[in-house]
N, C-alpha and C positions, 0 to 999 in steps of 0.2 A: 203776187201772193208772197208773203212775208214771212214762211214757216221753216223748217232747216229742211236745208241745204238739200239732202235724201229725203227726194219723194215718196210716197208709198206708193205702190202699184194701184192702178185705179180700179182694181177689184176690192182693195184693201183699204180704199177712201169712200165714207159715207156720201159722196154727191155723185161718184164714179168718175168721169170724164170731167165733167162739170166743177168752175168753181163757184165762190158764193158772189149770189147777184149785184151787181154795181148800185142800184136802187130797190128800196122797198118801200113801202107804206103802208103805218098801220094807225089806226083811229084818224084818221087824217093830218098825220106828219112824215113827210116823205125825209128816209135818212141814206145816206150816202155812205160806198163802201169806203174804207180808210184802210184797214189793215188787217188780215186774216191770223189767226192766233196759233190756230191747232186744227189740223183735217185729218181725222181718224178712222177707224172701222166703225163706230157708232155716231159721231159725229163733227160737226166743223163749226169753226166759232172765232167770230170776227168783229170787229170795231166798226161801229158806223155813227155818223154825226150827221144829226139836222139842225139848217140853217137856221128853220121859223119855225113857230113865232119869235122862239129863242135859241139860239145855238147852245147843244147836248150829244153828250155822246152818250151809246147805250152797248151793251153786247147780243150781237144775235146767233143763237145756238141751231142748226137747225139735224134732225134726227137725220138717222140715216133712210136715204130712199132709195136706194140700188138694191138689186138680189145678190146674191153670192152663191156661186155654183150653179145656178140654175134655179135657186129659193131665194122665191120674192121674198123681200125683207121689209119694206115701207111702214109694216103693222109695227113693227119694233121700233123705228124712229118715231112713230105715233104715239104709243104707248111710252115709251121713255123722255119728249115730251110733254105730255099730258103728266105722267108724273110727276115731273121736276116743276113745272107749272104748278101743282098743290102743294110740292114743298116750301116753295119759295111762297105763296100765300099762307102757311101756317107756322111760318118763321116771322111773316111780316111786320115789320116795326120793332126787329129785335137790334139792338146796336151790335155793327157787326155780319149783318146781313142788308145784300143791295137789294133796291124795291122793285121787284116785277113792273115791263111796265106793259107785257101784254103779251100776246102768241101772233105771230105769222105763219097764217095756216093752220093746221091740227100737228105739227110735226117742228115746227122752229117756236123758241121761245126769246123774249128779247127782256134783259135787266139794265138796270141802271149800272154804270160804267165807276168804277173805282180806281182811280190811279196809283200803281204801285207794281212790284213786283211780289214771284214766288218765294217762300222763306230758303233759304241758300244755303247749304252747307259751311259753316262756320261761318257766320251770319251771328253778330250780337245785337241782338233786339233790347228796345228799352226794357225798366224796371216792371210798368205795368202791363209788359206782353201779355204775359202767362197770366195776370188775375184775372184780364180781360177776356180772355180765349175761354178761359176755366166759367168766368160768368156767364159768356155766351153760351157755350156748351150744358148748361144748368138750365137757364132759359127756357132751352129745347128741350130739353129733359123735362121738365117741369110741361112741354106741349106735349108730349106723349113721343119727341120724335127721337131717333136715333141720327150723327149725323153718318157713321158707319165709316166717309173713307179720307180719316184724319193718318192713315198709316204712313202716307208719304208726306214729307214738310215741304212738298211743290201743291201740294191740295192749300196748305193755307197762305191766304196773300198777306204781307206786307203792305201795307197803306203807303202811302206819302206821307202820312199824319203822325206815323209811326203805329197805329192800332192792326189790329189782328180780324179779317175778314173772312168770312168762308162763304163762296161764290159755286162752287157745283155741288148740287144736290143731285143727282142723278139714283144714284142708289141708296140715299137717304130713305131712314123709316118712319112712318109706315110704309109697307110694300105687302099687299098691296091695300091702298086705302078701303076705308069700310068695315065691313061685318066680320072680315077675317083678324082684321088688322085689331081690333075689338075683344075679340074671344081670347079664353081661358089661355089658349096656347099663343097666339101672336101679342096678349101683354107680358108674358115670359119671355116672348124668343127678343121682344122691344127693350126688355131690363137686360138682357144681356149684351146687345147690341149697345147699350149704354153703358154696359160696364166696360166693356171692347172700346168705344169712345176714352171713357177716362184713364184705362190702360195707355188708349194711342198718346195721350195730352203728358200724360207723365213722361213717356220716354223720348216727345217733343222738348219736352224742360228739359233732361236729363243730356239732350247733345246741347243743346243753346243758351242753358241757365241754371245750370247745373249750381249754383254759387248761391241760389236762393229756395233750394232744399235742404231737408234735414235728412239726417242718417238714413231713419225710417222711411221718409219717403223715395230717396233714392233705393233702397232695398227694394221695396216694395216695388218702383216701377221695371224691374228685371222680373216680375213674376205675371210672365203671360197667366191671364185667362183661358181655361179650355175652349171657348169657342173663336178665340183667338190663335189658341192653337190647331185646332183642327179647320178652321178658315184656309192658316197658311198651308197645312197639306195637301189639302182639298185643291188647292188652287195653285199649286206650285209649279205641279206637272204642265198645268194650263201655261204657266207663264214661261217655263222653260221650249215650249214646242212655240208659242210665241216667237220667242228670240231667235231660235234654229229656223223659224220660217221668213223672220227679216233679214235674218244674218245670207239667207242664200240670195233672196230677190237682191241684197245689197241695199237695202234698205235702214234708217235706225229713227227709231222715234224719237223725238224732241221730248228735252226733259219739261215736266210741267204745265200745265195748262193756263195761257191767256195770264201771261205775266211769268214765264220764266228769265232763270237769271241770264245775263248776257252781258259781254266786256262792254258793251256801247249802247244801250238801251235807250231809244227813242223815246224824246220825254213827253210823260204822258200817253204813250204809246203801247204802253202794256196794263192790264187787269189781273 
């Protein structure tokens, strides 16, 4: 298992005890463990390659299936996803997003494998990052979806190509798909969740390329959105009892998901 260093307690890891399986098979291509990314409290997600017909690597996510406290949880890795499974179809064939390439189970999902890392703290990306990222993000927009959690610049990968990819849709909108997602009120709460997206891209530019805005735009990306503001209050408390509760297990989360940065990075070994 290839994840840092400080385990999580295995109440605190989506498989429990458990790590993720040495083989799988899914439409009749059996694919091999290779390397484990991220094993979290909602989920674990790890590298695998199949030899035949042709050698491929894909990522497989799988929700979480342990209770916690004594409350079964299973439904929550099911439902999380099942959703991320419809994201990843209603993105599909956007440049910039890998291709579904199917579910393991009702609870694990598996995509097509991107080589690259997470975008890194003073990290200079090409000239075409940002138009790229900005077009993908439009895209989606333009599908009705929100991508929601561009806040941290370890959510967006770095290509090997140099291009700009976004690979977790987890709480991507709609949420939840259908009749709700439809009405009066969820294509309001979807526009704003898209203004929160173009909030997050500007003040991505602003640490990383900052050299290829104007006045204005930098102005403007220091002016949170209210539901960006009240996001972070809302969830602050949450993150802060987070931290006081790994800080005592001894525990620390790894930065980024399934491609972050690292002095010596296995090549081809991170998404």
């Amino acid at each position: 298992m290839d994840v840092a260093e400080n385990k999580l307690p295995y109440c605190l890891r989506a498989l429990g005890k458990r790590d993720m399986p040495a083989r799988i098979e899914v439409d009749g291509c059996s694919y091999v463990h290779l390397r484990t990314f991220k094993h979290d409290f909602f989920a674990a997600t790890g590298l695998y390659q199949a030899g035949r017909p042709q050698p491929k690597q894909v990522v497989l996510k799988i929700g979480r299936r342990v209770g916690f406290l004594g409350v079964p949880l299973g439904w929550v890795g099911r439902l999380l996803a099942e959703h991320e499974a419809e994201q990843f179809r209603r993105a599909g064939g956007l440049d910039g997003v890998p291709r579904l390439v199917g579910m393991w189970g009702r609870d694990a999902i598996l995509h097509e494998y991107i080589p690259g890392h997470a975008l890194c703290r003073g990290e200079r990306v090409g000239d075409e990052f940002f138009e790229r990222l900005s077009a993908l993000l439009a895209a989606m927009h333009e599908r009705q979806m929100a991508y929601v959690d561009l806040e941290k610049p370890q959510n967006v990968l770095v290509g090997t190509d140099g291009r700009p990819y976004l690979i977790d849709f987890q709480i991507s909108w709609p949420w939840p798909v259908g009749w709700l997602a439809r009405s009066v009120a969820g294509r309001w709460l979807g526009r704003r969740l898209q203004q929160g997206d173009l909030y997050h891209l500007g003040k991505l530019q602003r640490r990383f390329r900052p050299d290829q805005m104007t006045v204005e735009q930098l102005a403007k990306s220091y002016l949170r959105p209210w539901p960006v503001r009240l996001h972070q209050r809302l969830t602050r408390p949450a993150t802060a009892l987070r931290r006081w509760v790994l800080a005592i297990l001894g525990s620390k989360r790894p930065d980024g998901e399934r491609g972050r940065c690292e002095e010596n990075p296995v090549p081809g070994a991170v998404d």
